[in-house]
N, C-alpha and C positions, 0 to 999 in steps of 0.2 A: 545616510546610514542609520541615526537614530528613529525615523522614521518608521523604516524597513521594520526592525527590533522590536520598537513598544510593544508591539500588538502580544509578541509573543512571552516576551516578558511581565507583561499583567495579566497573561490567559490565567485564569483556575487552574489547579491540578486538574489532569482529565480524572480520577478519581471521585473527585466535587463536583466535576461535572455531573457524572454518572448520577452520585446521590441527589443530585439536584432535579435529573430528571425519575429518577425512583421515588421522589417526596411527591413530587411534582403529581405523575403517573396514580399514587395512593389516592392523592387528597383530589385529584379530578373523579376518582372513581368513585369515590364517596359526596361524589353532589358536589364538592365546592363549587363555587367561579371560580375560573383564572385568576382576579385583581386578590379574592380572598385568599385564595388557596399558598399564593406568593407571599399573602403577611404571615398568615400561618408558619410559612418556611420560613422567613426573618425569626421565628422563634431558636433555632437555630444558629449561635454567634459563628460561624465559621460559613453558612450562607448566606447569612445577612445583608451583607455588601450588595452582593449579588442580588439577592431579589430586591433588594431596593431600589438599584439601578433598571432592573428591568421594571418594574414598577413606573417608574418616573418615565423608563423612555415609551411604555405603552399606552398610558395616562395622557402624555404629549404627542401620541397620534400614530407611534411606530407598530409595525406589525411585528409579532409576536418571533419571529426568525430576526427580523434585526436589530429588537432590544437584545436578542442575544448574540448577536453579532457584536453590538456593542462593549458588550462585555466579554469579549477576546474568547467565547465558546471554540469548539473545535469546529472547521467547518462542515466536516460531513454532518456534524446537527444541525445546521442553519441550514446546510442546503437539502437536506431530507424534511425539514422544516416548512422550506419554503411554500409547498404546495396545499399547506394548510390554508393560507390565502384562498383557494381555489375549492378545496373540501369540504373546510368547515371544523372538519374531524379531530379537533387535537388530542383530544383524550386516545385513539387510536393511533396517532401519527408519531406523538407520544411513545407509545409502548412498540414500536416496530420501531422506530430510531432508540429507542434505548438496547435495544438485543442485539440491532445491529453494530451502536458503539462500542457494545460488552464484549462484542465478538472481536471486535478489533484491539481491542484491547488485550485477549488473550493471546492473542495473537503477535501482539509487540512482546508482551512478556513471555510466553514461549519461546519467542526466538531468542531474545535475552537471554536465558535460562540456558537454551542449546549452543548458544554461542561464544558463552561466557569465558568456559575451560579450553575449548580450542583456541580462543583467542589468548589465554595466557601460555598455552602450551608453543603458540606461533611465537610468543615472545621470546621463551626460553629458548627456542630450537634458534631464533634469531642471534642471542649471543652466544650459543654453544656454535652455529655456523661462524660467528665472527671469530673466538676465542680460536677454531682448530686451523682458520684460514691464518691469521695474522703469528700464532705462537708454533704452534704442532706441524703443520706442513714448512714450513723455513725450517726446523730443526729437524727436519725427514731429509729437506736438501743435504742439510749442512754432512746428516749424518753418511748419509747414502750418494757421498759425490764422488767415491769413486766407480758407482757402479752407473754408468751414460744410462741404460737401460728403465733402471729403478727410478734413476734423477730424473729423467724423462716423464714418467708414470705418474711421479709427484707434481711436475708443474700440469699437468694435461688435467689433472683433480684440481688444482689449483684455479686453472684458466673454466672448468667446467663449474666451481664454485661459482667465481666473479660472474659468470653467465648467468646463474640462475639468481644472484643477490642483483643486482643489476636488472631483469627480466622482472621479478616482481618489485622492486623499487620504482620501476618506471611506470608497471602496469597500475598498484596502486596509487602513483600519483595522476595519469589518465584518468581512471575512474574516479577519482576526488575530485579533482579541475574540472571534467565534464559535468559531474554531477552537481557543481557549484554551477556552471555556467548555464545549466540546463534551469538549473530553481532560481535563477534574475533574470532567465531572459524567454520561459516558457511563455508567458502569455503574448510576446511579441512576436510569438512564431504564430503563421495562420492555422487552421484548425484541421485543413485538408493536409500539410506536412507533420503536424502533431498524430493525424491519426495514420498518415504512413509510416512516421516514424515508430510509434507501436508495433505496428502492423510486422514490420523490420525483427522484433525482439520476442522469440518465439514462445518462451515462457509468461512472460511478460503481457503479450498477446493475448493468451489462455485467461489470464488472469483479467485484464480486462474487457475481455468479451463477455465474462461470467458476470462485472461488478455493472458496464451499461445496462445489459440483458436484464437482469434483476432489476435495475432503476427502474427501466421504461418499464415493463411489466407492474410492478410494484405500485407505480405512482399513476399508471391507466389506468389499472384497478382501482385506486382507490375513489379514485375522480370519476370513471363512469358509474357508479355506486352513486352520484350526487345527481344524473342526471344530465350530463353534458355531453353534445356532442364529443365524438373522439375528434374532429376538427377542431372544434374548442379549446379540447384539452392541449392538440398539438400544438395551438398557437401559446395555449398560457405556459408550455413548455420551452416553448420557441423563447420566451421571455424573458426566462432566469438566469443568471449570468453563473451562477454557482458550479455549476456541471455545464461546460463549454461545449463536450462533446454531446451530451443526450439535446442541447438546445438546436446545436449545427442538426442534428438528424433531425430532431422535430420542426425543423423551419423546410427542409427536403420532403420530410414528408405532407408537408399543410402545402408545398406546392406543387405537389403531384394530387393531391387531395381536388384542390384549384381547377386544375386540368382536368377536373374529371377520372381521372383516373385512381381506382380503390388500388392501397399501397401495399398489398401483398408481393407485389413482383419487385419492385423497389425495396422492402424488409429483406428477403432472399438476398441483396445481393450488396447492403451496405457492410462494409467491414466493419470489425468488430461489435458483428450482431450476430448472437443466438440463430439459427437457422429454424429453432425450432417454433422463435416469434410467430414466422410467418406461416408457419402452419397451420398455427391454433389462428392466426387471423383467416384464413384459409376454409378451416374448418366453421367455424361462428358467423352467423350474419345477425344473429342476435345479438345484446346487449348486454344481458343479463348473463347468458350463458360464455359469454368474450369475457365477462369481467369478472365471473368464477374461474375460468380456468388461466388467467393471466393472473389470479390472485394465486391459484393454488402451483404453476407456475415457478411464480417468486418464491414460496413457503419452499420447494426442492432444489430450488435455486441455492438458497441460504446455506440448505445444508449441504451441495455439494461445493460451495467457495468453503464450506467451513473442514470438509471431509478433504478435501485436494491442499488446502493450505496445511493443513496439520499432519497429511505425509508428506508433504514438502520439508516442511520443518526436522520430521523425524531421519529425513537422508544428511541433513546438516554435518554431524558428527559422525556417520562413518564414514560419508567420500572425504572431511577433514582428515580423520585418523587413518586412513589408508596413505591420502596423500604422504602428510607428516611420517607414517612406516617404513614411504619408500625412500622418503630422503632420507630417515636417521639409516636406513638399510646402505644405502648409497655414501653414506660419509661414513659411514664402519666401515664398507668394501675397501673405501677411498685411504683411510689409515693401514689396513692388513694388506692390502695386496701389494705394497710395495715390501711389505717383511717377506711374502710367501717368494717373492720374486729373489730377495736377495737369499733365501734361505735356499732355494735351487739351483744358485753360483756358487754353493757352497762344494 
């Protein structure tokens, strides 16, 4: 267990991160080296650690994604990282993984921010549901027992309460349990039940089709820019351990490559792939003009993971507050309508 934990307990604020790669991003732009550009950043006591460790582990032979691996980075750096191995490009690799992390970042804080007040409002309505179940309805019995009719009316609210405390008691322990069970035992699932099981989760689905689609695109772009065959790249793809699924696809496609066979009909029809990939492979048999429009591509890509996540975000709070209207609507009815009832035996 303590194993498990370090990593995440000595990561950087992803905050630090950011600036580190924003220092970073500056001082490559203005000529430094990498080895200088890191002492530089040591001038900074709050990065310092940091770049000194990376320092030391790059100095000793490490590539530049797992001196920061070592330093408990966040992984979508290290693994957007990775392919600078392969490029060359850091100084660009750099500033597309830093807007990428920015994005994700706004993104945890957004929902943060939208989730914040309905989750204290679920609190409240949770002890105003236990208060009116345990105090208010027993003293509706006690009140109203001589009318079978009304007394009846009370437990049936009663029993329709315990249904729904009960109902989401259970549903969020399901989804807590699974989603524990899912993040200790995902990498021990094979990659063909991993991408079914997506495949299974509709929004979910959307969502990673959009974030592969953007890799592959993003990271052939940048690499046939250097000159390499797209075989090539799909092998040094096939390689990386960081993105499981883009490596499973690029090892499918380097052997339908193998066969002779050009991988437009096999793009069409893997799951959780862009349809639109194989078009534009489709269209291109050049290289230069493949690697412009899979660059420009990723750039529409970006913005619509960033356009669909931030109305997602924004239905957060009214399907909560609708939900939460019709139960407090539903526990009002539940109090009056045993009054309305005995007021018409009157």
């Amino acid at each position: 267990m303590k194993r498990i934990w370090k990593p995440v307990n000595n990561a950087p604020k992803k905050e630090l991160q950011l600036r580190f790669l924003r220092r970073l991003s500056r001082l490559l732009n203005n000529g430094y080296p990498i080895i200088e550009a890191l002492d530089i950043i040591q001038w900074d006591t709050q990065l310092k650690p940091v770049a000194s460790s990376i320092i030391a582990s790059m100095k000793s032979g490490s590539h530049f994604d797992e001196a920061l691996e070592k330093v408990c980075f966040n992984q979508t750096i290290t693994a957007y990282l990775y392919f600078v191995r392969s490029n060359g490009d850091l100084r660009t690799s750099i500033e597309k993984c830093m807007a990428m992390f920015e994005q994700r970042m706004i993104y945890t804080k957004k929902f943060q921010e939208t989730a914040r007040y309905p989750i204290i409002l679920l609190v409240i309505f949770a002890v105003l549901l236990y208060f009116v179940k345990q105090s208010v309805l027993p003293s509706f019995i006690d009140l109203f027992q001589n009318s079978s009719e009304t007394a009846s009316t009370v437990m049936l609210t009663m029993g329709v309460i315990d249904f729904t405390v009960r109902f989401f008691t259970i549903l969020i322990l399901i989804l807590g349990l699974g989603f524990i069970i899912w993040q200790f035992n995902q990498k021990k699932v094979s990659i063909d039940k991993r991408i079914r099981f997506y495949n299974l989760l509709p929004v979910y689905r959307q969502y990673k089709t959009m974030e592969i689609s953007f890799l592959f695109a993003a990271h052939l772009s940048s690499l046939l820019s250097t000159g390499l065959s797209i075989k090539e790249i799909l092998v040094s793809m096939s390689k990386q351990k960081k993105q499981p699924i883009l490596a499973h696809y690029a090892s499918l496609l380097t052997a339908e490559l193998s066969r002779g066979i050009y991988i437009t009909g096999l793009l069409a029809n893997l799951p959780l792939f862009d349809k639109q990939i194989s078009a534009i492979f489709q269209k291109n048999t050049d290289a230069e003009e493949l690697e412009k429009d899979l660059s420009i591509y990723a750039e529409f890509q970006t913005e619509e993971i960033h356009r669909k996540i931030m109305k997602a975000i924004t239905y957060i709070q009214p399907v909560f507050f609708l939900i939460l209207a019709s139960l407090v609507i539903f526990i009002y009815m539940a109090l009056m309508w045993p009054m309305f009832q005995l007021i018409n035996t009157i």
